[in-house]
C-alpha positions in Angstrom: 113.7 118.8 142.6 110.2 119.8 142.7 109.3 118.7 138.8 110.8 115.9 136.8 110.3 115.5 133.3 108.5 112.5 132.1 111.6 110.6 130.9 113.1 111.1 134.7 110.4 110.3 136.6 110.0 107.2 134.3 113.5 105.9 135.2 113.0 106.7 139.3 109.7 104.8 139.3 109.6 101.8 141.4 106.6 100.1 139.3 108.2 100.8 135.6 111.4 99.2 133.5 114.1 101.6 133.4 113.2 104.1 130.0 110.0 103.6 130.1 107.3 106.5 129.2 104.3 107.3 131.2 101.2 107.0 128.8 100.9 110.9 129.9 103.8 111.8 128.3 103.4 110.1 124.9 101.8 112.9 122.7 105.0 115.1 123.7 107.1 112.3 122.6 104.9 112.6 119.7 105.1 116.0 119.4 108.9 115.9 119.4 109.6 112.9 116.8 107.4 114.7 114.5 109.0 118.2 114.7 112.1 116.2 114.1 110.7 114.5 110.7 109.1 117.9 109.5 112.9 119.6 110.7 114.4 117.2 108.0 111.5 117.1 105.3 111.6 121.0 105.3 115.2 120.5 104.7 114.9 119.0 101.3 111.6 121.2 99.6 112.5 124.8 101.1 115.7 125.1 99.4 114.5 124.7 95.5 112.4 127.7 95.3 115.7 129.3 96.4 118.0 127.9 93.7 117.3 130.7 91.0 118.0 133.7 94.2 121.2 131.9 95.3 122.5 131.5 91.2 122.2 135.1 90.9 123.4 136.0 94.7 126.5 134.1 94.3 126.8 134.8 90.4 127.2 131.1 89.2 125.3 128.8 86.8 122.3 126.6 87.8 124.3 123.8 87.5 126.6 124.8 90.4 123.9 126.0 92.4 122.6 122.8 92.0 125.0 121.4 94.7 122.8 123.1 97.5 120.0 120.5 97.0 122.6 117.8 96.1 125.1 118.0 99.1 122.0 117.7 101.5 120.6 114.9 99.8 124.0 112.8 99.4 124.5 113.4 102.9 121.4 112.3 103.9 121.5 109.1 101.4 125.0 108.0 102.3 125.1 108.4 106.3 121.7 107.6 107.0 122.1 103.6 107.6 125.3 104.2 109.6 123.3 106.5 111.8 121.1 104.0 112.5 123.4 101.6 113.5 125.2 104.1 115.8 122.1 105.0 117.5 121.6 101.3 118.0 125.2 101.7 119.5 125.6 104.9 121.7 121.8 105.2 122.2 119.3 106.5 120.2 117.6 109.6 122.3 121.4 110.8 122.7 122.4 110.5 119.2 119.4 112.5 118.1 119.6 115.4 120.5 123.1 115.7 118.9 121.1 114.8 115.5 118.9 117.9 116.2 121.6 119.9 117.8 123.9 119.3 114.6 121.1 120.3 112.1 120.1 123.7 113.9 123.7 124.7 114.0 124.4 123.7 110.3 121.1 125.6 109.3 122.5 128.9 111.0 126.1 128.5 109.5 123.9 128.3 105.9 122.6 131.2 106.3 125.9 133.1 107.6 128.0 131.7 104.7 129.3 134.5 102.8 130.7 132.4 99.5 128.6 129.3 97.5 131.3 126.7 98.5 130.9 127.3 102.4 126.9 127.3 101.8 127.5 123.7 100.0 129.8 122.7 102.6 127.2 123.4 105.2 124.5 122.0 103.6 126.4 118.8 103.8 126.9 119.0 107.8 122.9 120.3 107.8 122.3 116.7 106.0 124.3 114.5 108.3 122.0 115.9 111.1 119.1 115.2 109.0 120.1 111.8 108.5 120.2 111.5 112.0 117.0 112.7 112.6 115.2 110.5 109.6 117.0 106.8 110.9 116.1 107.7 114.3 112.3 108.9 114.6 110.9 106.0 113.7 113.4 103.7 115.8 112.2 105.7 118.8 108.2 105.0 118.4 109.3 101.5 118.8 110.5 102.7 122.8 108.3 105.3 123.3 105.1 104.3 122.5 102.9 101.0 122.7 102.8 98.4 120.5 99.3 99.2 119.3 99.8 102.5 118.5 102.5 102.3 116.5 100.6 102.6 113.3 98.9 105.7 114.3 102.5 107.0 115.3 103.9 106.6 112.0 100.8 108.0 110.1 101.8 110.9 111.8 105.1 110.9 111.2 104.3 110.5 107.4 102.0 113.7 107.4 104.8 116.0 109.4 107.1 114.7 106.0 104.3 115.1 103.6 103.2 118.6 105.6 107.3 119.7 105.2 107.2 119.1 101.3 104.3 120.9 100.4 104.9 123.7 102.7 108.8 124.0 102.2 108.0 125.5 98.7 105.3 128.2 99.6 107.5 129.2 102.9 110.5 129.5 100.9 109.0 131.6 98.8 107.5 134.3 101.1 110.5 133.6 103.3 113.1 134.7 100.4 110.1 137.7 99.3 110.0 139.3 102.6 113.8 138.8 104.2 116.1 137.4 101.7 117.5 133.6 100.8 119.2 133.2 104.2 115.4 133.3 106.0 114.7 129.7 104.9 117.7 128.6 107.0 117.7 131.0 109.7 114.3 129.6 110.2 115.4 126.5 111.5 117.1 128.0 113.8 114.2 128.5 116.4 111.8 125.1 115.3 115.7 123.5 115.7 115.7 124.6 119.7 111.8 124.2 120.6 112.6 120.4 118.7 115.8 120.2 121.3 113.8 121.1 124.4 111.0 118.8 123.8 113.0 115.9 123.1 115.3 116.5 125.9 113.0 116.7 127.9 110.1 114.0 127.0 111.9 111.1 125.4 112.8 107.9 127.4 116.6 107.7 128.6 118.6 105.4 126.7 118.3 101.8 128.3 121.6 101.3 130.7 122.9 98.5 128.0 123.3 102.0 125.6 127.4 102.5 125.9 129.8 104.5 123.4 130.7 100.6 122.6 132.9 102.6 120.0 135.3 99.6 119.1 132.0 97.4 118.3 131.1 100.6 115.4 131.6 98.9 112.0 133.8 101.7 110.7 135.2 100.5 107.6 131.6 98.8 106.4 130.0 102.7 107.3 132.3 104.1 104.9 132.6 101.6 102.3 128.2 101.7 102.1 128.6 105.6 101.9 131.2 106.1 99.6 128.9 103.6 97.2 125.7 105.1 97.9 127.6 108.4 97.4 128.7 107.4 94.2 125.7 105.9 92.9 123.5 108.7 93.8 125.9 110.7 92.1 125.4 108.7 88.9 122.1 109.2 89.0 121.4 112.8 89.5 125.2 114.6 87.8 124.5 115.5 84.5 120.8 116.8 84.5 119.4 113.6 83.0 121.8 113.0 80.6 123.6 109.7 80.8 127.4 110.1 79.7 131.3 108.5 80.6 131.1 110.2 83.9 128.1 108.6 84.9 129.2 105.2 83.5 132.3 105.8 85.9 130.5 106.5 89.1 127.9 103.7 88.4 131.1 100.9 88.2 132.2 102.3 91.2 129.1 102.4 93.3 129.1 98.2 92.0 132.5 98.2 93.0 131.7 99.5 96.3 128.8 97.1 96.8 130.6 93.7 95.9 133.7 94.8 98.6 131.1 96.3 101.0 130.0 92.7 101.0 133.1 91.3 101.8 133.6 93.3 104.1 130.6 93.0 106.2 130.7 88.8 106.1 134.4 88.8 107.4 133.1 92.0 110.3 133.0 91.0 113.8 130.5 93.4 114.5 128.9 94.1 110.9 127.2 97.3 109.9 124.4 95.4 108.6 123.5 91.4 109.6 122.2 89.5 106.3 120.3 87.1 108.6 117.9 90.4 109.0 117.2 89.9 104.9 115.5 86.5 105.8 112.6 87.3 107.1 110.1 87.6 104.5 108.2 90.6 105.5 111.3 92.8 106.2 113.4 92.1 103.1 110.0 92.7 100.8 109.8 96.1 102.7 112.7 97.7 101.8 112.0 96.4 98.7 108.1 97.4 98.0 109.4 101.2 99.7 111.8 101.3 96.9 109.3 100.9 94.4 106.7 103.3 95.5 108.9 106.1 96.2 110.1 105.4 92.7 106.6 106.0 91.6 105.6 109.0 93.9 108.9 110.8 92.8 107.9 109.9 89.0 104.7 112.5 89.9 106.8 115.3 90.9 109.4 114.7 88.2 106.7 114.8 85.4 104.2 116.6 86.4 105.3 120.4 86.2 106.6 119.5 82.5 102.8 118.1 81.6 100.8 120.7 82.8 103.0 123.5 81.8 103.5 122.0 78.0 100.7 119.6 77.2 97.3 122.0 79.7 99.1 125.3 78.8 99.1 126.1 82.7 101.3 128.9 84.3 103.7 128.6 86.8 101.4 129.9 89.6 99.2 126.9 88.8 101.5 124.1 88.0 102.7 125.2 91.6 99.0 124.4 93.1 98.1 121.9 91.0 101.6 120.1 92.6 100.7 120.6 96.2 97.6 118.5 95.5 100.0 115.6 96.5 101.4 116.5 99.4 98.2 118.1 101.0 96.4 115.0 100.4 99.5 112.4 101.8 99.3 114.9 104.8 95.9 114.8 105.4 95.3 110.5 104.9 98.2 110.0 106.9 97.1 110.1 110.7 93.7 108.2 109.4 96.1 105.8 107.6 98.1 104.6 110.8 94.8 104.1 112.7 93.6 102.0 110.4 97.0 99.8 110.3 96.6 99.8 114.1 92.9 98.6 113.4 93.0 96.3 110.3 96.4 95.2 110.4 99.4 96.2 108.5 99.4 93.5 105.5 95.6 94.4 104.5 96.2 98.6 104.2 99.4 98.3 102.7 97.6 96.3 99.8 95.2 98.6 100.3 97.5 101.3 99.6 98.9 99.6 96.7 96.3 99.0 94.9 95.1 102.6 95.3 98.2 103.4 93.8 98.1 101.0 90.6 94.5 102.6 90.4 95.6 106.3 90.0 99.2 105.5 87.8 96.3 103.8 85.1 94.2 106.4 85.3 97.2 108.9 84.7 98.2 106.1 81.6 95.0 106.1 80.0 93.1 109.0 80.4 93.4 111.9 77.5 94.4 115.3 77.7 90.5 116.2 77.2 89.9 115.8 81.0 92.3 118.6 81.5 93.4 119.4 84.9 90.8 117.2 86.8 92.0 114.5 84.9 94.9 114.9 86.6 94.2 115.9 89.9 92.4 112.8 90.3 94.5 110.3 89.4 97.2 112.4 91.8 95.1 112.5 94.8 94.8 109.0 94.5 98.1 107.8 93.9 99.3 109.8 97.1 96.2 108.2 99.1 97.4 104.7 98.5 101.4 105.7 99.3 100.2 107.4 102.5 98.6 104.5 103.6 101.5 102.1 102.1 103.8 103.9 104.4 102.0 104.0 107.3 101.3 100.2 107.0 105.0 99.1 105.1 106.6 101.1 108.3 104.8 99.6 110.6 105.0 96.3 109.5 109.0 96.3 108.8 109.2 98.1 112.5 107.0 96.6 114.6 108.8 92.7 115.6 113.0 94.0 115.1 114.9 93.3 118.3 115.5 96.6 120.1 119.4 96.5 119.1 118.8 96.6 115.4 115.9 99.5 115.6 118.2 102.2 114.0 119.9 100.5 111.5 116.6 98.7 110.3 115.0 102.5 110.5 117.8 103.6 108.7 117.5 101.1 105.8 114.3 101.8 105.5 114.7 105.4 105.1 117.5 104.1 102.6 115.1 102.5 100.2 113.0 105.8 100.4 115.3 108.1 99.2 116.8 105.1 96.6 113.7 105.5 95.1 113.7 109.0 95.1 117.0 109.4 93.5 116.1 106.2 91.2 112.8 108.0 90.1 114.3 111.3 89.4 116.3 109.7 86.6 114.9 106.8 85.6 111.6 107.9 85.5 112.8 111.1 83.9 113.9 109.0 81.0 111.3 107.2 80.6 109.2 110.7 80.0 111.7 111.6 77.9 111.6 108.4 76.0 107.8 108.3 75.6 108.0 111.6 74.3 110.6 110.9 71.6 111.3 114.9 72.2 115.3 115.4 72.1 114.5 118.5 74.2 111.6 118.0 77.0 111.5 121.8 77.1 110.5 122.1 73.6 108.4 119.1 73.4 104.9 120.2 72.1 101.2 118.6 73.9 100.9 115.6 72.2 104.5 114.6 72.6 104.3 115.8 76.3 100.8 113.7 76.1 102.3 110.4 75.2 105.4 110.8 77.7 103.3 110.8 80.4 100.8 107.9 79.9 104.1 106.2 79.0 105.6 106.8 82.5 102.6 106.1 84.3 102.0 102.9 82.7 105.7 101.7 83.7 104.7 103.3 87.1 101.7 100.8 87.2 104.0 97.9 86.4 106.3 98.9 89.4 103.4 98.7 92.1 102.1 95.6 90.9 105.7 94.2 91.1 105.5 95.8 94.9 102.1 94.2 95.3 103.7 90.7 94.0 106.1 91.0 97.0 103.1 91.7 99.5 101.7 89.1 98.6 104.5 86.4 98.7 106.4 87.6 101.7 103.1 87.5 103.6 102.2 83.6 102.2 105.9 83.0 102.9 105.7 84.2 106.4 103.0 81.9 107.2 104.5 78.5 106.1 105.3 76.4 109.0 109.1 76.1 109.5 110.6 72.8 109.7 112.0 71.1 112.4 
């Protein structure tokens, strides 16, 4: 053979340890792992601007329609820690070529399904490849890539997810305009391949220890944790916002869930998840802190369109830019933000970024609806500054010191606690708007109501980082106390 890709030649070399990556090949690593987190990003923001088209496509209410956003993100919530853990098992680079593999094909039967409930259905095999693709990118910098550049890597791989948000909306949109709803999946179909290629051929081969140790899989624990995420994310997002029997059922049963997924997993040979991993101090308060933030960051995107379409009188054209604010600004910080983890250290910039962000949720609290649309802007730009640097810093840190085994499934928690917060957020802080507002209809809900929600939210926002900031702070000072002999 005249040319061998980088992740061959690495494994032939007499001078390198079997998988590893020749510094010549690390941006295409790069290059692939992020494609992979736009892939799965773009996922979850093209699809909304499509909901009103596919409701009067298919000739069903919103509320059914719905179930195009919600079977992608249950899938992706439910499966994505058991992903991690069977990459840890089978070998990471394979499982996310079939990751990739699974998500382009799913993306093309979307846009080929002739009724709502094969679209749906779909959607649901489209988000098992993208949790795939989400517990695995980050598990792979760890192998691909030095130590010293790992915060730099995952700045990067949080701009390709903020860059897929903001653009997923705009695509979708001219997508849908010029060719019709099935162009946002068809779409996919040749990023999917060119992401395939790349990562077949520039990722390191699987260390020989990787076997399809199936018998060793935690079967039983993977389905217990999905069936509870399942039915907790249910019981946070089925009803529209409205809290009612249904919902108290699914939230017994996701508690349910949790108390026998804890049996389970202490009587496991081979557990989906090892408690000991909760003990250390800096990991634990990482999944925790992510959960926090994300809870914050979704408040913004939850909020926002309701504030500046009822209480600054803006129309939908400019709630729209006024939105992507966010996400252009988390894209842009986010490669600068992993060099400076890689420079400074991960414990300083994630306080960094957490301060930031307790900054902007009081400005949002306590500025007046005078200031208009700067006066939210602002505050915006600056809460997305700080979570862009939180995550590059908070992903660093939780990934940088895990034993190579326990990459995935500590990737895949982590994504976990990101989209917790996300589905957390969406409710929670929904009600909370809606409580501030005292409005029995948020639609309806004039300015000052509107006003008065949001400080509300944002000052509960506030209170959540600096809870995330308390457990910076003492997981760090707990980490450094001597252990005794």
């Amino acid at each position: 053979m005249l040319f061998k890709s980088p992740a061959r030649a690495a494994e032939s070399h007499p001078k390198q340890p079997p998988g590893a990556v020749p510094k010549p090949a690390a941006p295409w690593v790069l290059l692939s792992l992020s494609l992979a987190m736009l892939l799965s990003s773009l996922g979850i923001s093209i699809t909304n601007v499509a909901l009103p088209t596919l409701a009067q496509v298919f000739q069903v209410p919103f509320q059914a329609v719905q179930w195009v956003v919600l079977a992608y993100l249950l899938a992706i919530t439910s499966l994505i820690v058991g992903a991690g853990r069977l990459g840890d098992i089978v070998g990471r680079r394979r499982l996310l070529l079939a990751g990739i593999g699974l998500f382009t094909v799913a993306s093309v039967l979307c846009a080929a399904a002739p009724t709502l409930g094969l679209l749906i259905a779909a959607r649901a095999v489209q988000g098992l490849g993208a949790a795939i693709l989400m517990a695995l990118t980050m598990a792979l910098v760890g192998e691909a890539l030095p130590k010293d550049k790992t915060g730099s890597a995952m700045g990067l791989l949080g701009t390709m997810s903020a860059v897929g948000t903001a653009l997923g909306p705009t695509l979708g949109g001219l997508l849908i305009g010029a060719f019709g709803w099935q162009a946002i999946f068809w779409v996919n179909a040749p990023l999917g391949l060119l992401t395939f290629l790349l990562a077949l051929r520039y990722l390191p081969l699987d260390r020989p220890g990787h076997q399809t140790a199936w018998a060793s899989f935690d079967v039983l624990g993977t389905l217990l944790l999905a069936l509870t995420l399942a039915a907790y994310a249910l019981a946070m997002t089925v009803g529209r916002g409205s809290f009612g029997s249904l919902n108290a059922v699914l939230l017994l049963a996701a508690v349910v869930g949790a108390a026998m997924f804890v049996w389970v997993e202490n009587r496991a040979t081979s557990p989906l998840i090892r408690w000991a991993m909760f003990s250390q101090p800096v990991l634990s308060a990482g999944f925790v802190m992510s959960a926090l933030v994300t809870t914050v960051v979704m408040a913004t995107l939850v909020v926002g369109p309701f504030y500046l379409s009822g209480a600054l009188q803006l129309d939908a054209a400019r709630v729209g830019l006024v939105m992507s604010t966010g996400p252009l600004v988390a894209a842009l910080t986010g490669v600068p933000a992993g060099r400076l983890t890689d420079r400074f250290g991960a414990h300083h910039i994630s306080l960094v970024g957490l301060m930031a962000m307790v900054m902007g949720s009081a400005l949002l609290a306590l500025l007046p609806v005078a200031f208009g649309v700067p006066g939210y802007i602002i505050p915006l730009g600056i809460i997305t500054a700080g979570y862009a640097l939180f995550q590059a810093a908070n992903n660093t840190a939780v990934m940088s010191d895990i034993r190579p085994d326990q990459r995935g499934v500590t990737s895949g928690l982590l994504g976990l606690s990101r989209n917790l917060g996300l589905i957390t957020g969406a409710s929670v802080m929904g009600a909370v708007f809606a409580f501030g507002s005292a409005a029995t209809d948020i639609t309806t809900a004039g300015p000052q109501a509107l006003a008065v929600g949001l400080r509300t939210t944002f000052a509960v926002a506030a209170g959540l980082i600096l809870v995330a900031l308390a457990f910076a702070v003492g997981s760090q000072s707990h980490s450094k106390r001597p252990v005794r002999p």
